[in-house]
N, C-alpha and C positions, 0 to 999 in steps of 0.2 A: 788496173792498178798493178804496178809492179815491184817489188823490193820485197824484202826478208825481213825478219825480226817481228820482235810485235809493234802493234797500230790500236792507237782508240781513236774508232768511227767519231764523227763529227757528226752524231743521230738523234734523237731524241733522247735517251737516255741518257745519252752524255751530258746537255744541254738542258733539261730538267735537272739533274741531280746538279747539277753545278749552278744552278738559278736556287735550288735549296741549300745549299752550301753554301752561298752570298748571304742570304738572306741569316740562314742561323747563325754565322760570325758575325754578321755585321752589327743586328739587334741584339745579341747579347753583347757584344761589345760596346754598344749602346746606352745600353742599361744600366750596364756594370758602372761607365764613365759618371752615370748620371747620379748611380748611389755614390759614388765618391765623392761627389760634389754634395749633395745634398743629408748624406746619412747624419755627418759631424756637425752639424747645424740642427741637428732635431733635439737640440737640448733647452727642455723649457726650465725655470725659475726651480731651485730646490724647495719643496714640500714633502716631508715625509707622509703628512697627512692624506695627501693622495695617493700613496701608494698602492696600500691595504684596496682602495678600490677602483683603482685602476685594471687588473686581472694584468693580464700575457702584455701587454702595452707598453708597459713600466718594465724597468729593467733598474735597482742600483748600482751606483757609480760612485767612486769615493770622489771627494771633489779636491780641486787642490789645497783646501785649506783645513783637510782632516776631516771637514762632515761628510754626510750620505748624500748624494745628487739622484736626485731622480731622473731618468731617462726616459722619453718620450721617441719612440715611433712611429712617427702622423704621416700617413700615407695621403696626399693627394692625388685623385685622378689625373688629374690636369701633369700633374710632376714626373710621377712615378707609380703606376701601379704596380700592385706586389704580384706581378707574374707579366712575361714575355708574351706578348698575344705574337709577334711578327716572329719571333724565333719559333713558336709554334706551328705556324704556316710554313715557315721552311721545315723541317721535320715530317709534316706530313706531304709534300713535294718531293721531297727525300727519298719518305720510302715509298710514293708512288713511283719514283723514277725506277724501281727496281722489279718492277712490272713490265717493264720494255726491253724488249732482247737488248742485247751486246752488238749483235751480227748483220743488224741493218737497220733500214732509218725508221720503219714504225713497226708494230705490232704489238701483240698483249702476250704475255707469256705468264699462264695462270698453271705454270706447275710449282707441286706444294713447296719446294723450295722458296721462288719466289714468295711465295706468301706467308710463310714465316715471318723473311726479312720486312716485308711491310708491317708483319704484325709486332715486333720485335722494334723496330727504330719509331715505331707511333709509341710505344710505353715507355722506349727512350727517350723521346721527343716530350713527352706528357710530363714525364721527372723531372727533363731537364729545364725546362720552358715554366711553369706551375710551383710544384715541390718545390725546387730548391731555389727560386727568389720568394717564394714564403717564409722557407727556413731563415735565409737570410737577413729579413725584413724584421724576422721575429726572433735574431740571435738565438736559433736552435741550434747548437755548434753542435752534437750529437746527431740530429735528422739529417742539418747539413752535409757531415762525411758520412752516415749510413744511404741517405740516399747517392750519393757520389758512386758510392763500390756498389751499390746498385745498376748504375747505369754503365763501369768498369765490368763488371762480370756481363751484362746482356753485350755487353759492346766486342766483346769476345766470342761469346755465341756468335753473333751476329756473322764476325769474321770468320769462326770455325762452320760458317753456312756456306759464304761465297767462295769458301776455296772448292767446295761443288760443285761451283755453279762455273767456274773456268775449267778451259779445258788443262789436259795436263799434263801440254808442256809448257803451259803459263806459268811462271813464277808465283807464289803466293805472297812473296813477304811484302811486296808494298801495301796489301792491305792490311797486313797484320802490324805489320809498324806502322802504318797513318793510326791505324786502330791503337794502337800504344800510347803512343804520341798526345791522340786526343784525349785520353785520361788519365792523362800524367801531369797534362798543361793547367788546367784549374786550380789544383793542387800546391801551384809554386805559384801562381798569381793569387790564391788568396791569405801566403804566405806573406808577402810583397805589399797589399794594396794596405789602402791609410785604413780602412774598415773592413779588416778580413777577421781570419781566424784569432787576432789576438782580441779584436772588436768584441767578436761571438762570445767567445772562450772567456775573458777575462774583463769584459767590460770598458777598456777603454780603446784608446786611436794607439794606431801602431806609428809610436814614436820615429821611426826610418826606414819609411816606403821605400820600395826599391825598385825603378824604371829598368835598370837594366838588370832585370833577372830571364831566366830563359824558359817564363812560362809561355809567351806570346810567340818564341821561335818553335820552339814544341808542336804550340796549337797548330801554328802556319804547316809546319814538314808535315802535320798528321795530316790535316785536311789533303795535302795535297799529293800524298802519297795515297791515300785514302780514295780520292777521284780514280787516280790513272788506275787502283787497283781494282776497282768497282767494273772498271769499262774497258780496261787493256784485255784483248785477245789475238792469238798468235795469227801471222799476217795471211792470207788468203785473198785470191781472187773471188770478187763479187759478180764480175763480166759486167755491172753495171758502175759509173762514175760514182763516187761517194768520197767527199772531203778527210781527211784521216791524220793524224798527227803518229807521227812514228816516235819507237821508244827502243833503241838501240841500245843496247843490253854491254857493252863492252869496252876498252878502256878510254874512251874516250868519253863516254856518258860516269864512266865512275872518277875516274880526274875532273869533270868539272862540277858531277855533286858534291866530290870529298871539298873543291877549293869552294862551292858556296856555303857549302856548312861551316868551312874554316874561315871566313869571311865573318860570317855571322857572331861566332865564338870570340873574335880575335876583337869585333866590334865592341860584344858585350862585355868585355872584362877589362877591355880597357876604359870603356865610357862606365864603370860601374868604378872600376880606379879612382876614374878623376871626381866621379859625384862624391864618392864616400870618404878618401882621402882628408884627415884633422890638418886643418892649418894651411890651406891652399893661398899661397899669398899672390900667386903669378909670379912671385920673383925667380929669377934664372940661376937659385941655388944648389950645387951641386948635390946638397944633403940632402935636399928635397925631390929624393927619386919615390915614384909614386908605391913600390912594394905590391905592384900588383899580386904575386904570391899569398903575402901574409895578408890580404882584405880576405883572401876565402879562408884563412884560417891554416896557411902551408906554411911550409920554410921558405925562405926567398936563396936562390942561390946566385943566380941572374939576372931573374927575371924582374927585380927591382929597376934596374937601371932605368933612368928615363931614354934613352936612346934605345932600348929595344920596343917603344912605340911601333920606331918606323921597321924594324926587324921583322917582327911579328905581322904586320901590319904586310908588311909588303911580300912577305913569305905565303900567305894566305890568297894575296889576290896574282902571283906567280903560279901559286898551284890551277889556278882558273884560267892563268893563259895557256899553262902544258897544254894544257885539253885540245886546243885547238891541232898541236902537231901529230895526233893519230890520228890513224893510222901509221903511225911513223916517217909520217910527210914533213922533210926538215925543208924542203925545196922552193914551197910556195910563200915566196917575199911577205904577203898578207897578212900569215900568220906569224913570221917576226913581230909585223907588225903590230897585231895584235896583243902579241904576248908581250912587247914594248909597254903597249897603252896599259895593258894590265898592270903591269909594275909600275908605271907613273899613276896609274889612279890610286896602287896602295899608298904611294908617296904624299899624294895630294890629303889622303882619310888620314894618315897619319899628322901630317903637318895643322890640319885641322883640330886634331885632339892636342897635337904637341904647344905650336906655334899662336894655337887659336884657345883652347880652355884649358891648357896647364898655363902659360904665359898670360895668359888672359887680356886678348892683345885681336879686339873685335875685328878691327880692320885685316889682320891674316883671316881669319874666318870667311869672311865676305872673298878675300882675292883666293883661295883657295880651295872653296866651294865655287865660283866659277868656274878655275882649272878642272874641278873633278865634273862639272858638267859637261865641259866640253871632253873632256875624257871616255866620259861613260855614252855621251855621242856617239863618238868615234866607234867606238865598242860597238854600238848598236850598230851600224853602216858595214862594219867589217864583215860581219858574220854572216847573215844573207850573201853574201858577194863570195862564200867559198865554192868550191867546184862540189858540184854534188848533192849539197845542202838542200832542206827539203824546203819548199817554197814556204810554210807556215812557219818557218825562223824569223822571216821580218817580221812581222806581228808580235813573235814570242821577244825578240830579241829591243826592239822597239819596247813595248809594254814591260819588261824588265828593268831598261836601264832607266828609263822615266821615273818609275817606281819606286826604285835604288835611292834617287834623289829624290824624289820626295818625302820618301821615307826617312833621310837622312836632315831635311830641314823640320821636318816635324819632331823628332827627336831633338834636336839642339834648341826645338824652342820647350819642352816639355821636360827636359831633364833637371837635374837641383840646382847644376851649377850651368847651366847653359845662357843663354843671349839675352834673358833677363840680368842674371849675374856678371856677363861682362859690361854692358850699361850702369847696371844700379848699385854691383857688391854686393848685391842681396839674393840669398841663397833661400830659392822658393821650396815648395813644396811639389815634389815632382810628380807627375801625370804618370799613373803607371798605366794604365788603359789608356797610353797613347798611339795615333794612329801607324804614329811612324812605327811603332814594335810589331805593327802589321806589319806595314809595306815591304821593309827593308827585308827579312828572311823572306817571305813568300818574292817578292821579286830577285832576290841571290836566285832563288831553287829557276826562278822563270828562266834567267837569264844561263843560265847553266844547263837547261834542256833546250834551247834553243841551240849553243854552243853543239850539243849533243847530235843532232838531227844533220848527220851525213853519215854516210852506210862507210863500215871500216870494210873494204876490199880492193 
């Protein structure tokens, strides 16, 4: 093995901890999707009379016509058990994986560091998985955020352990920001969802769920800085073959995570525009600029105009072609190219939000989600094909742009005003644990470390 920088081995550690890190996203996103669907439904007939002996069960509720509703809780097995059993098996996956060196493909590494971290991410795991879909279940808005900063303070521990455990000239902050990240994101999602904190806290649905809030980009950047931070070690000959994914520390790994973060950003606030925006007619009126600014609560100076869709839009997915020409290689045709395709796929996301749900005009949607597939194609084809580039870019880069679009179809069917409301007018209630607020950041970040993986010399 030869090159510079740092490398996370392709070992067992890496490869366990990332089979528990599927596993805990997935089933708690799972579960979450499923109380949303089923929690606002647990409203039986109003009795006050059963209240009084009902115990923790009952919850009241004012109802819309000025009396007291009684609220019912009825957990079935078959539905919904009030705790995560599969989020819990990744968790303890998790912190088995932290028992397996860094530095090669097996062994047991039983110093007392490690064993901390196992014993530290299982009372993680135990809170996170147990406690807090009890709390939930049982509107303890109080246990819910005390045990939350429970699991924020160990999660900190946790990371002020691994920076031990690398050596040091490893960087530490991707595990201390995936570590941020991961307990910052709950927080804004159960802001967001139809049965969160306003559920707990005040007893009823939160009148305007918010799909495009940036709890689930949060989650995605944490986890996945979180990985390479857990397993990144500076690069070394092993004299034996061992698969390895490089992490290139310099400007061309930082242009293309700054432009998938900016991707991501430029996505959410315009897809949060167009959901939230009073009076969405589709018509092509000039007055009717969407104020992306004043929906967070700013002044618009600008940024109102509906033509800065494609500005913004195409500014974002520009910063993710730069990437491609450092090392300061302006000479290789490929990467024109590349950074061409880059600027028509923001064109294409743009004309989608523009053309497709502010016009509301289904048929651009459908020709312009096409375009951005074959775009993001293209994308994928380009980037393996550079001089240099480390052969696990096609995979990463493939698996990215896939993801991109899928992530982007699941969104436009899950949001308020999306593909149900250009067919029917009617303006649903949006899936805020939907899959696409996975895919879409977590493949940006894919796609952008792919880009990444050629040595700048």
């Amino acid at each position: 093995m030869e090159g510079d920088g740092l490398v996370v081995l392709i070992n067992l550690r890496a490869l366990v901890s990332l089979l528990g890190i599927f596993l805990i996203v997935w089933f708690t996103w799972q579960w979450d999707r499923k109380w949303e669907q089923i929690g606002p439904e647990s409203r039986p007939s109003r009795n006050n009379d059963e209240e009084e002996s009902a115990g923790s069960d009952y919850k009241n509720m004012e109802g819309g016509d000025g009396t007291t509703a009684v609220f019912e809780i009825s957990f079935e097995g078959k539905k919904l058990p009030p705790y995560n059993k599969m989020a819990l098996i990744g968790w303890v996956i998790l912190a088995i994986s932290h028992i397996f060196p860094r530095w090669s493909w097996f062994g047991i590494d039983t110093s007392w560091i490690s064993l901390v971290c196992v014993g530290i991410l299982g009372v993680v795991g135990y809170v996170h998985a147990v406690f807090i879909p009890q709390a939930i279940v049982q509107r303890q808005y109080a246990a819910k955020k005390g045990l939350w900063n429970t699991i924020l303070v160990s999660g900190m521990i946790m990371v002020g352990i691994l920076t031990y455990m690398q050596n040091t000239i490893v960087p530490v902050y991707p595990a201390v920001l995936g570590s941020i990240c991961i307990s910052l994101a709950p927080m804004l999602l159960w802001k967001a969802r139809l049965v969160g904190d306003t559920f707990d806290s005040e007893g009823r649905i939160n009148p305007q769920p918010v799909l495009f809030n940036f709890g689930a980009p949060l989650l995605m950047f944490g986890w996945f800085w979180y990985w390479i931070g857990m397993n990144v070690l500076a690069y070394f000959n092993t004299g034996t073959f061992m698969p390895y994914l490089h992490v290139y520390l310099g400007l061309r790994m930082i242009f293309a995570m700054v432009g998938a973060v900016l991707i991501v950003i430029v996505y959410w606030v315009i897809g949060y525009g167009l959901d939230e925006i009073e009076n969405l007619s589709g018509e092509p009126d000039s007055a009717q600029s969407l104020q992306l600014a004043p929906a967070f609560g700013m002044q618009s100076f600008f940024c109102g105009e509906v033509y800065e869709i494609k500005v913004f839009t195409i500014m974002a997915w520009a910063s993710l072609g730069l990437a491609m020409f450092f090392p300061y290689d302006w000479d290789d045709y490929m990467d024109w190219v590349f950074f061409v395709g880059a600027v028509v796929m923001g064109y294409c996301v743009a004309m989608i939000e523009e053309r497709g749900f502010r016009l509301r005009m289904a048929a651009q949607v459908r020709m312009w989600s096409t375009r951005a597939w074959f775009m993001l194609g293209l994308m994928a084809v380009i980037i393996p094909m550079q001089k240099g580039v480390h052969y696990f870019a096609v995979i990463l880069s493939v698996a990215g742009a896939t993801g991109f679009g899928y992530g982007m179809k699941f969104l436009n069917q899950d949001r308020k005003r999306g593909e149900k409301w250009l067919e029917t007018d009617e303006v649903q209630t949006p899936t805020v644990y939907s899959y696409g607020a996975l895919l879409v950041p977590l493949s940006a970040l894919v796609l952008a470390w792919s880009i990444s993986m050629r040595p700048e010399q």
